[in-house]
Structures are given as structure tokens and as C-alpha cells.
N, C-alpha and C positions, 0 to 999 in steps of 0.2 A: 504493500500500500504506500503510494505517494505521502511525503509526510507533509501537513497541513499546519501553517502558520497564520495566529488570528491579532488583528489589532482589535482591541477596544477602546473608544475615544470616551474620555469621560473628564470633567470638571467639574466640581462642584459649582463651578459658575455658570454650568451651564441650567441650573436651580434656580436663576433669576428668570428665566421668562415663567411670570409668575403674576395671574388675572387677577389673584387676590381671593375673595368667594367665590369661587366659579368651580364648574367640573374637574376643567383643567390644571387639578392640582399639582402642584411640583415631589410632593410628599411622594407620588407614583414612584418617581424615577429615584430617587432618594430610596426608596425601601427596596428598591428592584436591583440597584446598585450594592449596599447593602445586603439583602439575599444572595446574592451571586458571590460575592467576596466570603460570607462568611459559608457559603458551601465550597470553597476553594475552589471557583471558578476560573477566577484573575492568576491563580499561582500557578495553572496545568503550563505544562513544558507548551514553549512555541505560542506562549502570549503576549505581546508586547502594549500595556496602555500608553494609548498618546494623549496628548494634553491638545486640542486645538487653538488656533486661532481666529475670530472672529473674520468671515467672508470682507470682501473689499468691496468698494463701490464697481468695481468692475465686474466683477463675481455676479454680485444681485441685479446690476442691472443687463447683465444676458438674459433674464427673465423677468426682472421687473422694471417699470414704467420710474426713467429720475424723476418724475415728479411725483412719484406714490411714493417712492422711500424720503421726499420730503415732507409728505406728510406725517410721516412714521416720526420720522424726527420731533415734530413739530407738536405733534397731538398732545403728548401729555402734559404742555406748558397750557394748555389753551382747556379750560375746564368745561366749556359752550363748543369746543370742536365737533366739527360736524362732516360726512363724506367720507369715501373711500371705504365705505365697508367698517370704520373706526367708530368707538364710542359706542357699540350697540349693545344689547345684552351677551350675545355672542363672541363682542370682540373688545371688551373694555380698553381704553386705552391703562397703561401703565406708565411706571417711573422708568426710565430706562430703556424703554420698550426697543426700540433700534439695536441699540447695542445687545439686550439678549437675545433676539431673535437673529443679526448677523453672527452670533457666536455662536447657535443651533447649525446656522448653514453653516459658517466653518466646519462644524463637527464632521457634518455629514459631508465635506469636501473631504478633509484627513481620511476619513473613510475609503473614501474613492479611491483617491489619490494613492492611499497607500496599495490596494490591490490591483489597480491600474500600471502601475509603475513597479510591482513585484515585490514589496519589503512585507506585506502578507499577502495571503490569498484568500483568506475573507476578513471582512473587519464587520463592526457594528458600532451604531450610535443609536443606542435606546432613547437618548431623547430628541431624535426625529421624525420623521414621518410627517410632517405638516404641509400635509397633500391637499389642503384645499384653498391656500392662499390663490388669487391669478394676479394677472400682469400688473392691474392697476388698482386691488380691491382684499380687502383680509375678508376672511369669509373662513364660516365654520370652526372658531378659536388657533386660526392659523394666520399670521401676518407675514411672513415669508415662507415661500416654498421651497424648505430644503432640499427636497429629493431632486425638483426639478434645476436649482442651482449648481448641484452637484451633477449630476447629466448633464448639463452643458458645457460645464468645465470638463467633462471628458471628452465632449464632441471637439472641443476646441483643443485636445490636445492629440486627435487624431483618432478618435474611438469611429467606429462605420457602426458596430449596431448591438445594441443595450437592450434588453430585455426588463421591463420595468412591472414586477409581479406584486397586486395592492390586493392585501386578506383583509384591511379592514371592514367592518360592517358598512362602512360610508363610501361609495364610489369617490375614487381619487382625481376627483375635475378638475383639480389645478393643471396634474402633472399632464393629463388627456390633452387638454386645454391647450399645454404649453407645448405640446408636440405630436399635433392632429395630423399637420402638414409634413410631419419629417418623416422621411422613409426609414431613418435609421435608428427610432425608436418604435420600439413595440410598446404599448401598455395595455396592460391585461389587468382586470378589477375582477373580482368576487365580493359581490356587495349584496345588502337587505335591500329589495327594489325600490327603487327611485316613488314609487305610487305610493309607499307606508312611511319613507323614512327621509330626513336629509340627504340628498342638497334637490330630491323633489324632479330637479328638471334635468337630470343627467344620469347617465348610466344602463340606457336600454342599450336592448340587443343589436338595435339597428345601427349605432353607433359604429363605425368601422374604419374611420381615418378620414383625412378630406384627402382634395388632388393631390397624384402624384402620390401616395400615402397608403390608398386601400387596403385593407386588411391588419393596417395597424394601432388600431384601437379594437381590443375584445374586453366584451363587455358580457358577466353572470348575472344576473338579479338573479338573487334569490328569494323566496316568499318568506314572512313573516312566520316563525317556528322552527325555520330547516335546522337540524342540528347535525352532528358528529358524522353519520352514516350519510345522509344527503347532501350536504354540503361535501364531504370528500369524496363523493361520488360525481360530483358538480364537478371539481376542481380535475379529477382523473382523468374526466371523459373530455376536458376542454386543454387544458394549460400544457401537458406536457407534447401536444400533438403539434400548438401551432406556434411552441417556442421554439422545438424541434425547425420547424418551416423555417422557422426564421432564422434558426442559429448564429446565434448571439456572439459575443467576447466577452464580455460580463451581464451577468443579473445583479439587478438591485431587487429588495426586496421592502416593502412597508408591510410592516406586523402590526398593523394594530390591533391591541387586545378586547376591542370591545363587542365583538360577536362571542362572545360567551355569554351564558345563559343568565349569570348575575350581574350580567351588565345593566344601568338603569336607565339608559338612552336608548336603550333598540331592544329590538326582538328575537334575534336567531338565536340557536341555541346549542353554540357549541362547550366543551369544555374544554378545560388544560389538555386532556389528555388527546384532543382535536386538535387544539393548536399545537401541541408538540408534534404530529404526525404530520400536519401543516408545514411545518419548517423542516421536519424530516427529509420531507416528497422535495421542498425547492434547493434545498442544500445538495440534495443528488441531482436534480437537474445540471445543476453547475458544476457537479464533478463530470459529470457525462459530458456537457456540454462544453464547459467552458475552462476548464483545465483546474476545476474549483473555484475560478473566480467569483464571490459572492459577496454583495454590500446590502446589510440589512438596518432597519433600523426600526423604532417605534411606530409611536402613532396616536390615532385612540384609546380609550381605556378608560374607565371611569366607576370599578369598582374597586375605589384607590388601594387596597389593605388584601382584600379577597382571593383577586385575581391578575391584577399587573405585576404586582413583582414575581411570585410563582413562572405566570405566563414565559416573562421576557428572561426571565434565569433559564429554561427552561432553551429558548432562543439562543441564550448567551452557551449553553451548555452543547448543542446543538452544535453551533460557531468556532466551539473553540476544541473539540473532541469528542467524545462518548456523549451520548443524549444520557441524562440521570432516569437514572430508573426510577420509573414514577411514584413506587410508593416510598421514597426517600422522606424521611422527616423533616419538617422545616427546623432550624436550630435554634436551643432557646433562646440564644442570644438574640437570632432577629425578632422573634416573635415579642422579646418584652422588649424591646426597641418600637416596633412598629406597634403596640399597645404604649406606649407613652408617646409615642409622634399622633396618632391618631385612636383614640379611645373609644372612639363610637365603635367601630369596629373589631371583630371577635378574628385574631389571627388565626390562619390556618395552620392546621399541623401536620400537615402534608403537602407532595407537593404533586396528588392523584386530586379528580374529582372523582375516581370509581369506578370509569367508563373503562372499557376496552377497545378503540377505536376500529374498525372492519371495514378494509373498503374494496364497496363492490364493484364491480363491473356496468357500467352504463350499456342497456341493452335499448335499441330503441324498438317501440311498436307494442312494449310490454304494457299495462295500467294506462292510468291517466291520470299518472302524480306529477302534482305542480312543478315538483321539482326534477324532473325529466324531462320535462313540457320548456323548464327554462334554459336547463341544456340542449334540448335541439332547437330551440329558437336561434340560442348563440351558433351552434354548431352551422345551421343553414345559414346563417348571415355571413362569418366568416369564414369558415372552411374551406369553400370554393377559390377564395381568396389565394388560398397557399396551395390551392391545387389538392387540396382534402376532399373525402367522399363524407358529407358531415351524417348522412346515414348507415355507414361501415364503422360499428364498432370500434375495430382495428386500428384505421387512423384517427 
């Protein structure tokens, strides 16, 4: 076996993008960092953490609008700030706001950067995934889009084609968004459909790239319930067929952890022991594929104590060597750590929800489950695209 070497990008400063009362608590990445360290994550052979640097004005504005990043600036002196997506329930402005969100995209650039350029071949930045900022607009508690900053700092450093793989429960519009028209990004979503959940107007099946582009937007909606067995049945039957088509040089990947079943913002219903099998499946795509090159990073999540730090150790363990055997103990150490950081919440003491994950085989022409129905929807929109038979099982 090839020997595999992982960066992890991590700062405590990267703590400051921080809404204040809102979903988006930083507590997440703080216990998730923590879990990981004290299941001797960070100490496996062939881990190197890096410390980032904050993106530059160059960096952000390959994707974003210089007059949106001066409003970023700008907003939190101005208490009556109004526009861009800013100041809303969603997007509070804060202290600082600029400068922690260009230290998110740094992160997720080190990330790149590092497997891009060979000193790892996978890294991760748990506190990115902020896939729904766009060009000129924060939108869904994201004011920069790190995933799609980072993507373009690889195009620009000679990358032909990236594979960009999003498990959050939320279709990832920004990064769609910001690269509809480019042939040499894929983006592939597995989302709760756009008709039940955020962000509403994006993320169907029809969705498939604009000129010059076709077939590189694929898009899953999943119905409201899907759990462990159908969702990874969704993911089987679609993602590895038409990354495959595309064969990539690197995958990025956004985990966000909020499609689990205790999530309080949405409805799917996976568990840990889904989302482990979830990073399993794209972690071997990019050995198969891309000589392991793999960048992952966070996301959603918003059962701050429950199920993000589990989930993204879980990720990080994944990234960095052996997947942990799921019915691993949490350590007491973290547990009465993350019981004094956050009280309301009962830590877990494992790091299983119980499941046993099984994934089946997509057959089509069998029932009339919603969630068959949504994979050959996608299946027949894209497939043909890559020269797939999206009714042959097989591809």
C-alpha cells in the first residue's frame, strides 16, 4: 500500500468567525478539534498540522465581487448596514468579520495547496465548507466561499479538472454558481430537495452546467427522511460513475455534518455511522482516481455537542489513516470538556449511532421509492452527458 500523508490546517483563530447567537457556533469546530486530538488523531505517523494564512485580496476576489469584500469590511462599523446579503438573520454582521472569514479561505487554500503541490496527499480544514456565499452576496451563514477560492487558486496554478463532491444536507450554490460555465470543474451535490429545505431555488436535477460546461453540475435531491440505506444508495448509483467520466486530478470534498438525523435545521436522516461510510466511499474514489489526492473540509452542522465533533473526527480519522472503529469510546477528557463548553447538551459516549451502514445496489424499474425516483431523474439528466447509459445499473 502507497503510504499516505495528511495535512491538517487548524488555528485557533480560525474560532473567530463567530455570529454570536446563531446556529453557526464556533464551539462545533473547537470540540471537533479537540475530539480528534484527544483520540490521537493529530499524533498518527504522516500528519503534518499547518497553521494558515489569511486569503489575499487576490485570492477572494477570483470569486468574489471588490466591491462585496468592501462591504465585508465595512459592515460591522455601520450598525443600520444594509445589502449584500449582510445584517440579516442569517448573516449577522460581526467584529472582525473580513478578516475571519479571509483566514477560513486561507485555511482551505493551505489545504489545497498542500496536496496540489505534493507535501500531503490529503489534507483537511474542518472549519470550511462555506459553500453558499456567491460573487457578490453572503447567503446561508457563509460570507466567503472557501471551497470555491480554493478551486480557483488551483485552476490558476495549472489544475485542468477538480472534482468538487458536496454531502451537505444544503445544495452547495455558491460553489455551482461559481463554476457553471467551466469545463474543468465538476460539482456534484447530494442535498434534502430544494422544495423542503434551503437555499429553495437551486439544486434540481435539471441542473447540469451552462455553455460549453454540460454535464458538469450533478445534482441529488433527496426527499425529506432519506436516511443511511437510501441516501448511500443515492450516492452509489450517481457519484462514482460520473467522476469516473470525468477523471479528475484532485477531489475536494465538503462534509457537512448536518444531514444526520439530530440535526435541527433539516430532515434527512443519516447517522455517524452514514457519514463515516460517506467519507469512506470519496476517500477511495481519490485513491482510485487521483493518486489519493483528496481536500476535505467542513460545513454545516448544527447539533453542536451531538454530532459534529464525532462526525468530523470521524473524517479526520478517515484522512489521516485507519477509519476508528465505530464503537470507540468518546474520552473522558473530551466529554467533561464539551459538558463545561456547552451544558445544555448530554455528550456522547461513543463515537457509533448503532447503525450498520449497507449499501445497496440501485436497480432501476424496481418500486416507486422517492428515492430511486431521484436517482434516475439525476441519472437521465446527466449521464448521457458522459456518454452513460443512466438506465444500466453498471455505469
Amino acid at each position: 500500500m502507497v503510504d499516505r500523508t495528511t495535512a491538517v490546517v487548524w488555528d485557533p483563530a480560525l474560532l473567530s468567525y463567530d455570529m454570536g447567537a446563531h446556529p453557526m457556533n464556533p464551539v462545533r469546530i473547537e470540540l471537533t478539534m479537540a475530539l480528534a486530538r484527544d483520540l490521537g488523531l493529530l499524533d498518527r505517523p504522516g500528519v503534518q498540522v499547518i497553521t494558515p494564512k489569511p486569503a489575499t485580496e487576490s485570492d477572494l476576489t477570483r470569486v468574489h465581487r471588490a466591491d462585496y469584500i468592501d462591504a465585508v469590511r465595512a459592515a460591522p462599523d455601520d450598525p443600520f448596514f444594509s445589502g449584500w446579503g449582510l445584517n440579516t438573520p442569517d448573516n449577522p454582521v460581526f467584529d472582525g468579520m473580513h478578516d475571519a472569514s479571509a483566514r477560513v479561505c486561507g485555511a482551505t487554500i493551505a489545504a489545497a495547496e498542500a496536496v496540489w503541490h505534493g507535501s500531503a496527499t490529503r489534507a483537511v480544514n474542518v472549519a470550511g465548507g462555506l459553500h453558499h456565499a456567491m460573487a457578490a452576496r453572503a447567503s446561508g451563514f457563509c460570507v466567503y466561499n472557501d471551497p470555491a477560492v480554493a478551486i480557483a487558486k488551483l485552476l490558476d496554478q495549472g489544475a485542468q479538472r477538480i472534482a468538487y463532491l458536496d454531502v451537505d444536507v444544503h445544495h452547495g450554490d455558491g460553489v455551482q454558481a461559481a463554476f457553471y460555465d467551466d469545463p474543468r470543474v465538476l460539482t456534484v451535490s447530494l442535498h434534502e430537495t430544494p422544495l423542503a429545505l434551503f437555499p429553495w431555488n437551486s439544486g434540481f436535477a435539471t441542473e447540469t452546467g451552462g455553455g460549453g460546461a454540460d454535464g458538469t453540475a450533478v445534482n441529488v435531491p433527496l426527499p425529506p427522511g432519506t436516511g443511511d440505506a437510501g441516501w448511500l444508495r443515492a450516492f452509489h448509483a450517481v457519484v462514482p460513475s460520473v467522476v469516473r467520466a470525468f477523471a479528475p486530478e484532485i477531489i475536494f470534498s465538503q462534509c457537512g455534518a448536518d444531514a444526520h438525523f439530530l440535526d435541527p435545521l433539516a430532515d434527512l436522516g443519516l447517522s455517524v455511522d452514514g457519514q463515516r461510510a460517506a467519507y469512506m466511499a470519496m476517500r477511495d474514489l481519490a485513491d482510485e482516481l487521483c493518486d489519493g489526492r483528496w481536500v476535505a473540509t467542513g460545513g454545516g452542522g448544527y447539533a453542536l455537542v451531538e454530532v459534529v465533533p464525532r462526525a468530523w473526527s470521524h473524517l479526520l480519522a478517515v484522512a489521516t489513516g485507519e477509519p476508528l472503529d465505530p464503537a470507540t469510546r468518546t474520552p473522558e477528557t473530551w466529554r467533561r470538556m464539551a459538558g463545561q463548553r456547552w451544558p445544555s447538551a448530554e455528550p456522547p459516549r461513543s463515537m457509533t449511532d448503532g447503525r450498520d451502514p449497507v449499501v445497496e445496489q440501485w436497480t432501476p424499474g424496481l418500486g416507486d421509492d422517492p428515492v430511486d425516483r431521484a436517482i434516475l431523474a439525476t441519472r437521465r439528466a446527466v449521464f448521457p452527458l458522459h456518454g452513460l447509459d443512466p438506465d444500466d445499473p453498471r455505469d
